[in-house]
C-alpha atoms as an extended CHARMM CRD file, in Angstrom:
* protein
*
       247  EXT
         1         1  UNK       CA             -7.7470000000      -13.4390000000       40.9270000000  PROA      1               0.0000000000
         2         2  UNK       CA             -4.4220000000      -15.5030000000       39.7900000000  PROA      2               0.0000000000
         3         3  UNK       CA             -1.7290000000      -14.9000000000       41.8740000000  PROA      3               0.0000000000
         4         4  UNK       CA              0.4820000000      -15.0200000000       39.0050000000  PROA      4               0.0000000000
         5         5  UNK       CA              0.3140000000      -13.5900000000       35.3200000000  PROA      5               0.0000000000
         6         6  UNK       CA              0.6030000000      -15.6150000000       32.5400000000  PROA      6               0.0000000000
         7         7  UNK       CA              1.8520000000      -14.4700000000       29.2300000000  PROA      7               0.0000000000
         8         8  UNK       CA              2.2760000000      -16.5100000000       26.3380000000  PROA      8               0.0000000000
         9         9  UNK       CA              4.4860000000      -14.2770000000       23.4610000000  PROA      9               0.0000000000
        10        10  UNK       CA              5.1740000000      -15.2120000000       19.7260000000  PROA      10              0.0000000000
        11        11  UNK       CA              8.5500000000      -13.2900000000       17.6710000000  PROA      11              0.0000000000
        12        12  UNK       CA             10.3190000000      -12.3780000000       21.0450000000  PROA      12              0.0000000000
        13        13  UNK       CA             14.0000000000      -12.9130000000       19.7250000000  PROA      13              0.0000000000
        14        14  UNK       CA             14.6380000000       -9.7050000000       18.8700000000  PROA      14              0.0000000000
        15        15  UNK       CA             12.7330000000       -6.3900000000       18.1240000000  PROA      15              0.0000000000
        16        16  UNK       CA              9.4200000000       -4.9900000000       19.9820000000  PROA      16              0.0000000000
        17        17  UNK       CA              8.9700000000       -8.9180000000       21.1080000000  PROA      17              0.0000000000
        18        18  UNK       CA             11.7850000000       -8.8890000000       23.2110000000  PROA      18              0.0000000000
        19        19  UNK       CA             11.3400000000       -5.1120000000       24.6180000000  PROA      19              0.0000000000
        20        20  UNK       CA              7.4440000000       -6.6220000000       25.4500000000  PROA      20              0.0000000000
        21        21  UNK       CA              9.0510000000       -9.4260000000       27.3660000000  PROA      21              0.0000000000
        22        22  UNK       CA             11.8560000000       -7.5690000000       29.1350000000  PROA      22              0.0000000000
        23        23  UNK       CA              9.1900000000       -5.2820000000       30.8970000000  PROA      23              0.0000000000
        24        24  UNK       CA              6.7320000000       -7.3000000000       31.7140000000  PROA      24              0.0000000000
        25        25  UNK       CA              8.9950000000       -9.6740000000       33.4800000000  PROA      25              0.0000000000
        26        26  UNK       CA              9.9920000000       -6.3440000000       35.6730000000  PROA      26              0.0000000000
        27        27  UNK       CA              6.6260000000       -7.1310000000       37.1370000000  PROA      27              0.0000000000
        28        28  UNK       CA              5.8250000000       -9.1700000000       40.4540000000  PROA      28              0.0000000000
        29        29  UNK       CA              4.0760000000      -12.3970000000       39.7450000000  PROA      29              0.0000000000
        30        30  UNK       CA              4.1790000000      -12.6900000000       36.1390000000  PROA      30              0.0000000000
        31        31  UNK       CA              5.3410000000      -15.5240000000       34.2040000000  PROA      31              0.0000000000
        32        32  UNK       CA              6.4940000000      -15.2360000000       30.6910000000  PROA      32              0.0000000000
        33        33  UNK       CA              6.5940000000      -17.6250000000       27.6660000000  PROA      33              0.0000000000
        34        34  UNK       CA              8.6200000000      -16.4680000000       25.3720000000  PROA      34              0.0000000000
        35        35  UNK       CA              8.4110000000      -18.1790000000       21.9030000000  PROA      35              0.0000000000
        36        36  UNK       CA             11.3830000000      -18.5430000000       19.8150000000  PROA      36              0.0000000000
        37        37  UNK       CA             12.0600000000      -20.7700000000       16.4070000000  PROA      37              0.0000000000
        38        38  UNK       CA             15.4230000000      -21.9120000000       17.6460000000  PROA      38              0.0000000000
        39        39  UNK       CA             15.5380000000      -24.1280000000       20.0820000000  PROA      39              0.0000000000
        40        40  UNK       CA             19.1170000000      -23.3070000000       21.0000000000  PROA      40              0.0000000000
        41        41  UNK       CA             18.2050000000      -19.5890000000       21.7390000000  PROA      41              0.0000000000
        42        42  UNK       CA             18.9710000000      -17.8000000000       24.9110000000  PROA      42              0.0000000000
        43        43  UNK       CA             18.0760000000      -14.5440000000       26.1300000000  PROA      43              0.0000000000
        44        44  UNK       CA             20.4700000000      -12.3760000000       27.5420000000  PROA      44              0.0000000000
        45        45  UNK       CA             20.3930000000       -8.6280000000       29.3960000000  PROA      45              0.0000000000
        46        46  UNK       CA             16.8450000000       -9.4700000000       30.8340000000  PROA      46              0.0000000000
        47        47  UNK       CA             16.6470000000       -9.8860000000       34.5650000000  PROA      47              0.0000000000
        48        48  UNK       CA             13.2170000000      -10.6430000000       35.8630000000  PROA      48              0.0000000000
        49        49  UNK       CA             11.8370000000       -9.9150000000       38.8070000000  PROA      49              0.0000000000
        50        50  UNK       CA             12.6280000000      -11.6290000000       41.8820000000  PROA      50              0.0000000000
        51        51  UNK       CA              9.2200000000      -13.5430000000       42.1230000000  PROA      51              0.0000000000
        52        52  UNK       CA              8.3990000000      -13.8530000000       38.3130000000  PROA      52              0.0000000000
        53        53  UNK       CA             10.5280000000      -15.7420000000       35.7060000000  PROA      53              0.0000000000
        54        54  UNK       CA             10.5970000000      -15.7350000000       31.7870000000  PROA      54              0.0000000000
        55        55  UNK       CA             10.3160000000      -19.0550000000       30.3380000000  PROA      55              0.0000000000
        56        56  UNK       CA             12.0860000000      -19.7170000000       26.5390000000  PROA      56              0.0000000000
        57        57  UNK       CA              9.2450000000      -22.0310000000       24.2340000000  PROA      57              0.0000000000
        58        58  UNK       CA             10.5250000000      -23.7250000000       20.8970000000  PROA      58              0.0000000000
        59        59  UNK       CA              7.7980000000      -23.4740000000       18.7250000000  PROA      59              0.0000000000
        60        60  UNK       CA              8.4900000000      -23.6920000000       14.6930000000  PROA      60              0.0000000000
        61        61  UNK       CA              5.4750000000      -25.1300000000       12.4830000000  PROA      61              0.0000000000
        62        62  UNK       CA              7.7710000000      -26.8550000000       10.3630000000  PROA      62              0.0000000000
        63        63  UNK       CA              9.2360000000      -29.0730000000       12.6500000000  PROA      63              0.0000000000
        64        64  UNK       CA              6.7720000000      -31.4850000000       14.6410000000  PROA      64              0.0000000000
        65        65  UNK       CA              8.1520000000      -32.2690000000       17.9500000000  PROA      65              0.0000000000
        66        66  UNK       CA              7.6030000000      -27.8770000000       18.7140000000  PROA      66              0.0000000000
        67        67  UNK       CA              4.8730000000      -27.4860000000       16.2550000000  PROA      67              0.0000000000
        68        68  UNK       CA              1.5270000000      -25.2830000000       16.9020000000  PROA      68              0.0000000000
        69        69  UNK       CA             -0.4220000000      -28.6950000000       17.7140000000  PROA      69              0.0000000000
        70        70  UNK       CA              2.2070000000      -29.5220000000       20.2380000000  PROA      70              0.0000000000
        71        71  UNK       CA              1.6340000000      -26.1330000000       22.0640000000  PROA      71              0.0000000000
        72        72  UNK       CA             -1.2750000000      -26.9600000000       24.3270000000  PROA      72              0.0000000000
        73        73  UNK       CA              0.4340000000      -30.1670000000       25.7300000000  PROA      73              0.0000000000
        74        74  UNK       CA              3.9160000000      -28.6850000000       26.1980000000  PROA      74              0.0000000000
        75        75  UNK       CA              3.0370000000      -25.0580000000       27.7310000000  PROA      75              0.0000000000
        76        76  UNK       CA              1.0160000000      -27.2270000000       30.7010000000  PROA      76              0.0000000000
        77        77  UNK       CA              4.2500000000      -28.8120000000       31.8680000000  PROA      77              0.0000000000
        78        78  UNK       CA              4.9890000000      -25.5610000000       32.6150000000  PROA      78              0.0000000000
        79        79  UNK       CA              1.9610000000      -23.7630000000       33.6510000000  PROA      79              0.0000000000
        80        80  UNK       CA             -1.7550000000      -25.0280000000       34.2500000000  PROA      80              0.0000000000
        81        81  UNK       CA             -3.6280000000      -21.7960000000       32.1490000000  PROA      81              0.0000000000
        82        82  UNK       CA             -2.7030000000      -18.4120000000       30.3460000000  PROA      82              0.0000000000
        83        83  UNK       CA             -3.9200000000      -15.3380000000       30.6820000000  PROA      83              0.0000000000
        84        84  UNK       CA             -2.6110000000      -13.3520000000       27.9610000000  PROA      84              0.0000000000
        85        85  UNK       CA             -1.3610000000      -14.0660000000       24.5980000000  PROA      85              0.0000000000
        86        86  UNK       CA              0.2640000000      -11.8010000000       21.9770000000  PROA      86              0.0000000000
        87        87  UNK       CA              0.3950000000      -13.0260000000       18.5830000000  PROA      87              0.0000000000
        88        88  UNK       CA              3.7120000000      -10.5610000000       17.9090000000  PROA      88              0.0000000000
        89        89  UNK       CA              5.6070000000      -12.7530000000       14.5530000000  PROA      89              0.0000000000
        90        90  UNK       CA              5.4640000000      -11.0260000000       11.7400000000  PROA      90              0.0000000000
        91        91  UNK       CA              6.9220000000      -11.1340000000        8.3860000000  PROA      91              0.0000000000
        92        92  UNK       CA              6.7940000000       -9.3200000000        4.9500000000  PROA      92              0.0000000000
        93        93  UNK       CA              8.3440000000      -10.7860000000        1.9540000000  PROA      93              0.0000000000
        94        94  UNK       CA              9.2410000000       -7.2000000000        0.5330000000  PROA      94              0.0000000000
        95        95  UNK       CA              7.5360000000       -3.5470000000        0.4790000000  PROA      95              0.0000000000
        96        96  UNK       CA              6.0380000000       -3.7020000000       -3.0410000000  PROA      96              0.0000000000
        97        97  UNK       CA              3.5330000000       -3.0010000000       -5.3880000000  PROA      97              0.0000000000
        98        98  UNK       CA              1.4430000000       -5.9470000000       -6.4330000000  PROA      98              0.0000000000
        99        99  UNK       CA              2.5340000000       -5.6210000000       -9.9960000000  PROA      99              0.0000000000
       100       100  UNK       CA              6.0320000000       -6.7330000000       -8.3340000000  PROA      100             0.0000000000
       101       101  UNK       CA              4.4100000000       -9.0230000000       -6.0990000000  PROA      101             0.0000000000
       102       102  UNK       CA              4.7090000000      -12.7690000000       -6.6770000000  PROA      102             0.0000000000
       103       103  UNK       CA              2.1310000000      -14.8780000000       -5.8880000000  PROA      103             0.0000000000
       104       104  UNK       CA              4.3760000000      -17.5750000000       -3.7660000000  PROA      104             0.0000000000
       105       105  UNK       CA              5.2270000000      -13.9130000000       -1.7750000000  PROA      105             0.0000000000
       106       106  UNK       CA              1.4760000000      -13.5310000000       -0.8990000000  PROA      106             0.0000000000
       107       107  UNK       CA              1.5360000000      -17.1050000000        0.1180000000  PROA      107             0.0000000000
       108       108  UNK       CA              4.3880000000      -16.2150000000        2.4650000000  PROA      108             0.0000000000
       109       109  UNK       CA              3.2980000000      -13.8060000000        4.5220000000  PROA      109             0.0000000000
       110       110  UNK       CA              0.1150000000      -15.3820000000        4.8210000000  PROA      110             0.0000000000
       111       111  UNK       CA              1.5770000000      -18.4020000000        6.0090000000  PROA      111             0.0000000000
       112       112  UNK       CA              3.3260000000      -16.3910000000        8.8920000000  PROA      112             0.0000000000
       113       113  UNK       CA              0.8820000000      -13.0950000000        9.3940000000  PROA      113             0.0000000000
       114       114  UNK       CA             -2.4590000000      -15.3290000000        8.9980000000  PROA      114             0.0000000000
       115       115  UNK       CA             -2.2980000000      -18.8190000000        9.5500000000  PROA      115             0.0000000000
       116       116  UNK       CA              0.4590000000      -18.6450000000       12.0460000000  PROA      116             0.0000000000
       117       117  UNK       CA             -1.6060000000      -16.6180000000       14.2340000000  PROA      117             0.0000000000
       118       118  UNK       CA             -4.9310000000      -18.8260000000       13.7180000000  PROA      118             0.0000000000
       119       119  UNK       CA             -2.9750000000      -21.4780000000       14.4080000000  PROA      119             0.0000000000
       120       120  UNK       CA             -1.8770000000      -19.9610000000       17.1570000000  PROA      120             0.0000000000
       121       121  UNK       CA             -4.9840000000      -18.9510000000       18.6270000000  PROA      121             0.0000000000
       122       122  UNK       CA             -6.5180000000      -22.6830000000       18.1010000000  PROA      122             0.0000000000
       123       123  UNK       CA             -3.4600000000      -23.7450000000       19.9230000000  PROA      123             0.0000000000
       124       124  UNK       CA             -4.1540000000      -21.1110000000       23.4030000000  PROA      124             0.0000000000
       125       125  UNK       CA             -7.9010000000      -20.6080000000       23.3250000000  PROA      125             0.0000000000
       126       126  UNK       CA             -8.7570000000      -23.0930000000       25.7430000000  PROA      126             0.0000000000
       127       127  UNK       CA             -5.6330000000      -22.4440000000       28.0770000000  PROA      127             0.0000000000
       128       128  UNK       CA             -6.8750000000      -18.7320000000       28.1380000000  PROA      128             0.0000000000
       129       129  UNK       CA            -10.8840000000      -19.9710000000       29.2800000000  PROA      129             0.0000000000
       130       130  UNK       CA             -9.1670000000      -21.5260000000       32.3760000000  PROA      130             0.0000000000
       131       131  UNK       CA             -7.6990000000      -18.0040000000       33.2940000000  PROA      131             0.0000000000
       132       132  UNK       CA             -8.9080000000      -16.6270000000       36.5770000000  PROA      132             0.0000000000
       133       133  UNK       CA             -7.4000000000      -13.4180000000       36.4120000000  PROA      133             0.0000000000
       134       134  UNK       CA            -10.8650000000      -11.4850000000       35.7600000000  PROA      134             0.0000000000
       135       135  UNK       CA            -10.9080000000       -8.7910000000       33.6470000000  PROA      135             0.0000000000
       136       136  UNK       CA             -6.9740000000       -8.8020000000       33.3350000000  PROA      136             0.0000000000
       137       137  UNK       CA             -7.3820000000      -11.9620000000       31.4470000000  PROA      137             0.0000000000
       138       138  UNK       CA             -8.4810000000      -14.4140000000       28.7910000000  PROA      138             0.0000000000
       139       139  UNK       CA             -6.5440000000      -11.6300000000       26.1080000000  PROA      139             0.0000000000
       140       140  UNK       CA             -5.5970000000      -12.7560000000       22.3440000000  PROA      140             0.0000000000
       141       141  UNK       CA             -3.7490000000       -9.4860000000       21.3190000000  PROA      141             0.0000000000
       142       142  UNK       CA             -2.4600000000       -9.2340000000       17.6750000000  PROA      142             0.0000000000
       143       143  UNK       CA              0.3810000000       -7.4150000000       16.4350000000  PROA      143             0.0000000000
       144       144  UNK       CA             -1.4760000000       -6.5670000000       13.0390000000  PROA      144             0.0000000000
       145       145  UNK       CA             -0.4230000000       -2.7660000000       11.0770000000  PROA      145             0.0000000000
       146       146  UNK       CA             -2.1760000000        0.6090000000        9.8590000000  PROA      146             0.0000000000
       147       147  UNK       CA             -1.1770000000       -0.7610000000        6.2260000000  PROA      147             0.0000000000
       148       148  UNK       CA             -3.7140000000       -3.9560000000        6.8650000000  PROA      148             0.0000000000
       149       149  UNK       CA             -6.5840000000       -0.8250000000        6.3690000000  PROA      149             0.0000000000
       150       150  UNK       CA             -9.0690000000       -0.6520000000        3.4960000000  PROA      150             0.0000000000
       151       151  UNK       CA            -10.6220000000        2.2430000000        3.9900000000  PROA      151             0.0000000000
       152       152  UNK       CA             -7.9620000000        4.4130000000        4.8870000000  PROA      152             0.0000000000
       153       153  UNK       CA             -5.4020000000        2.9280000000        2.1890000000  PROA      153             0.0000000000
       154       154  UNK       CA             -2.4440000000        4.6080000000        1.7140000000  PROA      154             0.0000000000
       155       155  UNK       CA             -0.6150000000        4.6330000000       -1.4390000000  PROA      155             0.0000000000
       156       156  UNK       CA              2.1550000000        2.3460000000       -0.3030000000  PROA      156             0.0000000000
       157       157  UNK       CA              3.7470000000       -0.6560000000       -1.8740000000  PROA      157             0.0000000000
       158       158  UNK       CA              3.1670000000       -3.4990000000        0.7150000000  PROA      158             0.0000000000
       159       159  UNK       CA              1.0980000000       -6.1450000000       -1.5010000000  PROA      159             0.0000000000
       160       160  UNK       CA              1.8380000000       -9.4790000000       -0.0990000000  PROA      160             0.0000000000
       161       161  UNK       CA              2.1010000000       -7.7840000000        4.3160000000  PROA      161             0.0000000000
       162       162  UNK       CA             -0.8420000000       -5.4640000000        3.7390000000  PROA      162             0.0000000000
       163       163  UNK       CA             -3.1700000000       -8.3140000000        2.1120000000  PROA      163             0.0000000000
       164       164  UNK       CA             -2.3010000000      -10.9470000000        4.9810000000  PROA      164             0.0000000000
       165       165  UNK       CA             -2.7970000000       -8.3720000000        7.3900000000  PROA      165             0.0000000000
       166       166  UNK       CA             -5.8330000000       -7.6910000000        6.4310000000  PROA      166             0.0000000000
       167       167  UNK       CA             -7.1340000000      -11.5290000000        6.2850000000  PROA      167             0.0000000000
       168       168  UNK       CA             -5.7880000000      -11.2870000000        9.8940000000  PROA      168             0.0000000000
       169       169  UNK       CA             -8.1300000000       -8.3600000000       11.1960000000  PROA      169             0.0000000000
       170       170  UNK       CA            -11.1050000000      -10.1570000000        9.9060000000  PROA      170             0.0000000000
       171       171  UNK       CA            -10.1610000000      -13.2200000000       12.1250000000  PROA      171             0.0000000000
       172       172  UNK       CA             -9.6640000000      -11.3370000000       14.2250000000  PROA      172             0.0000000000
       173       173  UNK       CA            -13.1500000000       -9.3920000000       14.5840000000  PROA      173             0.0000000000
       174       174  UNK       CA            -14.4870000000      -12.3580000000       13.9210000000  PROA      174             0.0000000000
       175       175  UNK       CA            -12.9830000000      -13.9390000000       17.1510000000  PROA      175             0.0000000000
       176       176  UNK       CA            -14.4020000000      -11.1130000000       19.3410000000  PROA      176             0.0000000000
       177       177  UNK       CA            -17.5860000000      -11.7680000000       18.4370000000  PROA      177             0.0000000000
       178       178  UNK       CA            -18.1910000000      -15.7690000000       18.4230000000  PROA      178             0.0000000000
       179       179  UNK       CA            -16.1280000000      -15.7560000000       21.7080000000  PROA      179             0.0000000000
       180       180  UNK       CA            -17.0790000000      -13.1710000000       23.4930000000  PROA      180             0.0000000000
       181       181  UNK       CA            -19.6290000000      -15.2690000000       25.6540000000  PROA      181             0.0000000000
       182       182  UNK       CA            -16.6590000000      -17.0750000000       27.1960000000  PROA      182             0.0000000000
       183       183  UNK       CA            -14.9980000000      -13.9150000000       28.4390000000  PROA      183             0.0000000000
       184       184  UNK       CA            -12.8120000000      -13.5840000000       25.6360000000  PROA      184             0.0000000000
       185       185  UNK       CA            -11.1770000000      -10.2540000000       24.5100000000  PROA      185             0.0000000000
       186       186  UNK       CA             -9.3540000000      -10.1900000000       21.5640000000  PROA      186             0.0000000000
       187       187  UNK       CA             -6.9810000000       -7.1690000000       20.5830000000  PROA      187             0.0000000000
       188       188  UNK       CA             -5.8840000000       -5.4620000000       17.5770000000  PROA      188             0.0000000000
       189       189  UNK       CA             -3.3620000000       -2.9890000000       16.9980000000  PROA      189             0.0000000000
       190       190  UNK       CA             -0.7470000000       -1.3260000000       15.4680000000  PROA      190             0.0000000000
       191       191  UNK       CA              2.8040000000       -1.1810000000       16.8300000000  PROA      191             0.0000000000
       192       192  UNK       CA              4.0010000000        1.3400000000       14.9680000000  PROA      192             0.0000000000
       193       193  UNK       CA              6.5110000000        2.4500000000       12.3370000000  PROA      193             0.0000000000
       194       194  UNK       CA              9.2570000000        1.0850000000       14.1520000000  PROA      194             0.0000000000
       195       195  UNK       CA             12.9730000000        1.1560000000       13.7370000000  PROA      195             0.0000000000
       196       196  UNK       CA             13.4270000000       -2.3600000000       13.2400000000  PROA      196             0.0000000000
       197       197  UNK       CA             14.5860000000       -4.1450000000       10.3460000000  PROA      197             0.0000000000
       198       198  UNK       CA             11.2010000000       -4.5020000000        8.6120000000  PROA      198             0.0000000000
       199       199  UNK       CA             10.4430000000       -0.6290000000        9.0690000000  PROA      199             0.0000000000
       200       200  UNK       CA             14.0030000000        0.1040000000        7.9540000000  PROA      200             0.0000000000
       201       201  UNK       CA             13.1230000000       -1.8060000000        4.8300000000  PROA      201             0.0000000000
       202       202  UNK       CA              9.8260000000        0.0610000000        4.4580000000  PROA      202             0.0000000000
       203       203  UNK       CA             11.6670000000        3.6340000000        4.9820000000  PROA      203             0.0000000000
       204       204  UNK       CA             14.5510000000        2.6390000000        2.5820000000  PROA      204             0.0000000000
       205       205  UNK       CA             11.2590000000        2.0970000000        0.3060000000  PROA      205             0.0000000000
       206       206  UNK       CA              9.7870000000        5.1560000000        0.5340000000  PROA      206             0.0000000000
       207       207  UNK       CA             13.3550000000        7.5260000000        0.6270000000  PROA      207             0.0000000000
       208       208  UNK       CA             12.9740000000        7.7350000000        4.8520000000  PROA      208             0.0000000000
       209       209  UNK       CA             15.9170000000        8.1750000000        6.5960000000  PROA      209             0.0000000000
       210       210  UNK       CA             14.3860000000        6.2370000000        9.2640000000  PROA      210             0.0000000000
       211       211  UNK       CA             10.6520000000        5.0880000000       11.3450000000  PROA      211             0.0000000000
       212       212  UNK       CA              9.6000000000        7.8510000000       13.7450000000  PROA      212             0.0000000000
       213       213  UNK       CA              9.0520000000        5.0430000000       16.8270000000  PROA      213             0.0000000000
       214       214  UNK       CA             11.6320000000        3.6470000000       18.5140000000  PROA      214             0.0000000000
       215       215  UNK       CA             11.1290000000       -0.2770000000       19.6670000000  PROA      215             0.0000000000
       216       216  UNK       CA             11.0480000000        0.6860000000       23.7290000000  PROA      216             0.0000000000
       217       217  UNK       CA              8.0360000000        3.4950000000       22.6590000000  PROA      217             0.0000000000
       218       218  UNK       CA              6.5150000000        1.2020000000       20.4430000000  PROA      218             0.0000000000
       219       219  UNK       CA              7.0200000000       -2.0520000000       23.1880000000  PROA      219             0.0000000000
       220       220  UNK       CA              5.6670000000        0.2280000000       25.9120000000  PROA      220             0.0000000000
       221       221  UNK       CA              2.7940000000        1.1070000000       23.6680000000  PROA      221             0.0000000000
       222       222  UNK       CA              1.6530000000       -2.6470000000       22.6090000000  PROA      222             0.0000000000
       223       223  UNK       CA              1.3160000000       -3.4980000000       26.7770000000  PROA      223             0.0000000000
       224       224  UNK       CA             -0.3690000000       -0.5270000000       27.1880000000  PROA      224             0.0000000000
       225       225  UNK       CA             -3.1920000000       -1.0440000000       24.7400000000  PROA      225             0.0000000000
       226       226  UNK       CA             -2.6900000000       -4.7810000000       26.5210000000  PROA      226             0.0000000000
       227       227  UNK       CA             -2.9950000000       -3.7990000000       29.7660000000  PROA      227             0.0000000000
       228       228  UNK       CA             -6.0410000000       -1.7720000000       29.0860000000  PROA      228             0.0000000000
       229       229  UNK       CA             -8.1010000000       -4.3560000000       26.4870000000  PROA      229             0.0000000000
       230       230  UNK       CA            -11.3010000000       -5.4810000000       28.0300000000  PROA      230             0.0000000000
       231       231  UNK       CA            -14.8930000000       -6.7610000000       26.7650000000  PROA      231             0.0000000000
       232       232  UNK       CA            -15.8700000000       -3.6400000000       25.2570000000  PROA      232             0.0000000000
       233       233  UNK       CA            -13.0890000000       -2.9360000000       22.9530000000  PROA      233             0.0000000000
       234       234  UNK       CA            -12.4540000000       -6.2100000000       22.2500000000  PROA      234             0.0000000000
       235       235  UNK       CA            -12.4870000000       -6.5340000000       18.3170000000  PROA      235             0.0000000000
       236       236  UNK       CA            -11.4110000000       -2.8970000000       17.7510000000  PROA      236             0.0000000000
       237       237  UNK       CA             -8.2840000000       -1.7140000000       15.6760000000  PROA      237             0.0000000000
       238       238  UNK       CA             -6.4310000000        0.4560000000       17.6300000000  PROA      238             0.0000000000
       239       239  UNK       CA             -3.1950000000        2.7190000000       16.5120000000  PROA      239             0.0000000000
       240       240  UNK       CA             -0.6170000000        2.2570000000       18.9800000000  PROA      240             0.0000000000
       241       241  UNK       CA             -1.3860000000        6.4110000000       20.4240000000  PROA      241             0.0000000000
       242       242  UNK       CA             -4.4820000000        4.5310000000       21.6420000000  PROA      242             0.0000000000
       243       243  UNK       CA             -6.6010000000        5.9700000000       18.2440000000  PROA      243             0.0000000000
       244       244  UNK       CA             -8.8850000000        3.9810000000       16.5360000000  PROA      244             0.0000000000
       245       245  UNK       CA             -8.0730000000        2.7450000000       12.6770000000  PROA      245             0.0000000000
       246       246  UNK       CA            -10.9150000000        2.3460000000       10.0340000000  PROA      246             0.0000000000
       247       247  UNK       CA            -11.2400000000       -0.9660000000        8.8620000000  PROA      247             0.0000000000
């Protein structure tokens, strides 16, 4: 087994991201990449532990020297494989109904909630085949939502997040099964309603006073479910209690 963990971590400025990060760097032996879109950005209030460290990435699509095709090239001046990767950027144009819904909105999100994270898997898959971590690794886990459901729909106005999410499970069940002879797991689930700003915006929506989850309960939650992904739930949608959401 590795002697040290290797994370890889995508939306980590702020929010669940940078709760995930702030643990796991508590741990011994664990390295963490932490992507962020500015490459200016520091982190502050997270001490790591004495022998792991947490590592800031630039990585913005837009701009080419820190792009996704970059990714491979620059993470192995830092590291020679990862182990884990959690696709956790996400972004919703606005909580509505799709008579309100624009297409260029739909083309948004997707942009961020689908291709990003294909991109982003292209970009790590064959850094996470060199992982040596057994069972503990070779983990694509995706931040996807309980609104990305068909057949459990609720009646909620999320057009543009809900449809990208959606696109995003099928990749991702997809993924689990053409991979899976290389040892591959990939993970699904559900963070949460979370008091951040995007659940704030769905509460305002829907007359909440708030989410129900805070971001430490719903970080904790999303390693969990990480910590505990292996071959045979690979591909499932999990709720962040550890429940299982219809497709």
């Amino acid at each position: 087994m590795s002697s040290n963990t290797v994370y890889l971590i995508t939306g980590t400025n702020r929010g669940i991201g940078k709760h995930i990060i702030a643990s796991l760097v508590k741990r011994p032996c664990t390295t963490v990449i932490a992507t962020v879109r500015d490459p200016k950005f520091v982190f502050t209030g997270i001490t790591p532990h004495a022998t792991s460290k947490l590592v800031t990435f630039a990585l913005d699509d837009e701009v080419l020297e820190i792009n996704y095709a970059s990714l491979p090239s620059r993470v192995l001046e830092i590291v020679d494989h990862l182990d884990i990767v959690i696709a956790n950027a996400g972004y919703s144009s606005g909580f509505k109904f799709i008579k309100e819904t624009t297409a260029d909105e739909i083309a948004t999100d997707f942009q961020v909630n689908t291709i990003g994270v294909v991109k982003l898997f292209f970009a790590t898959r064959e850094l996470l085949t060199k992982s040596k971590a057994g069972d503990a690794g070779k983990k694509f886990v995706i931040a996807s939502s309980n609104l990305a459901s068909i057949a459990d729909r609720p009646n909620i106005p999320s057009a543009s997040y809900s449809i990208s999410k959606t696109a995003v499970n099928q990749f991702a069940k997809m993924a689990s099964i053409e991979f899976k002879h290389e040892g591959l797991k990939v993970g699904l689930l559900h963070p949460g309603w979370v008091k951040t700003s995007m659940g704030q915006a769905l509460a305002d929506v829907l007359n909440q006073k708030e989410p129900p989850l805070t971001i430490e309960e719903s970080a904790q939650r999303v390693i969990k479910i990480t910590d505990e992904l292996n071959i045979e739930t690979s591909g499932t949608f999990f709720n962040s209690d550890g429940s299982v959401i219809a497709w």
